[in-house]
Structures are given as structure tokens and as C-alpha cells.
Steps between C-alpha positions, in 0.01 A plus 500: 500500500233756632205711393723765548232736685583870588740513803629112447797542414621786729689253737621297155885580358334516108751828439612466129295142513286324248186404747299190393137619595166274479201671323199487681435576874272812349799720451534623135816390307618860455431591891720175555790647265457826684555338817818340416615816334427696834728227653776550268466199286594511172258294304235278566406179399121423554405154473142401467313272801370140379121676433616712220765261438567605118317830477728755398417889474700821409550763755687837493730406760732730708776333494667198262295242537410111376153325537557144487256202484427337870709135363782764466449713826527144643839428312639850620373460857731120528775669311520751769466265779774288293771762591651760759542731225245508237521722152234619322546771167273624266632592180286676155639301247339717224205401291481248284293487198388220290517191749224188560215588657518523878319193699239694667387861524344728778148400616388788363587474160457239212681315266264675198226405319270237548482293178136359537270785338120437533337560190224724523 
């Protein structure tokens, strides 16, 4: 797992490759897709580092792409130390309407309303 900085992958075999990159490091998300696209990877996963942790953010990427939560960066990171051959695909599965409520939402954003009103 890397920061994936312009130029780090040149000497890295990532051709037609899902790429497990770290966020952070002051490189942008979508410069770190762009330089595993100029590599010839096919997709990236970025995983967040343990300071943002659970802080999640949509990006126009440049190529498929997953951001994942830092526990599961970690959890991808042993799986891929687990084996000679890791696999990795990402696959739209279509949208789903009408489900529960997901556990958390982007740091950005809010769950709604608050209920307390002060009376004026």
C-alpha cells in the first residue's frame, strides 16, 4: 500500500491491476487515480490512513475506483500479503431503492434535521 505519488509506480507491474493506494501524503485522490491510470492499472482502490480513519468523500475519479474505510484498507492490505496471487473486482450492482438507512454518512453532510427547536 502507497500514497501512490506521480512517478511511483513507473517501475510497478499494475498493467490491467486494481492498485490499493493510501490517501494522504498531500496528493489528491484523483491525482492518485491518475497516476495508476498512467501506469496502466485498471482501478484503484484508495484506502484511508488511521487520521481520517472513517472519513469518506466523493471524487470524480478517472478511472473505477473504491474508497474504503482505513479498518478495511487494513483488511485488504493482509489479504494481499495473505497470497501470491491476490483478486480484487469492482462490480455496479445497480441502485437500490428503499433499503435501511446507511450507518454513517460523509462528514460533510447530515443525517437531517435537528429535532430540538428553540422557541423564540
Amino acid at each position: 500500500m502507497a500514497y501512490c505519488v506521480p512517478g511511483s509506480l513507473n517501475d510497478t507491474d499494475v498493467k490491467g491491476k486494481v492498485v490499493l493506494c493510501v490517501g494522504g501524503g498531500g496528493i489528491s485522490r484523483i491525482a492518485k487515480g491518475q497516476t495508476v491510470k498512467d501506469a496502466g492499472g485498471a482501478a484503484m482502490i484508495v484506502s484511508n490512513d488511521a487520521v481520517t480513519a472513517y472519513d469518506i468523500k466523493p471524487d470524480a475519479h478517472v478511472l473505477p475506483a473504491a474508497h474504503v474505510s482505513y479498518a478495511a484498507g487494513q483488511k485488504i492490505k493482509a489479504y494481499i500479503n495473505s497470497t501470491s496471487t491476490p483478486t480484487a473486482t469492482i462490480i455496479f450492482k445497480g441502485t437500490v431503492l428503499g433499503t435501511k438507512s446507511a450507518p454513517m454518512v460523509a462528514s460533510f453532510s447530515s443525517r437531517g434535521q435537528v429535532c430540538r427547536v428553540l422557541a423564540s
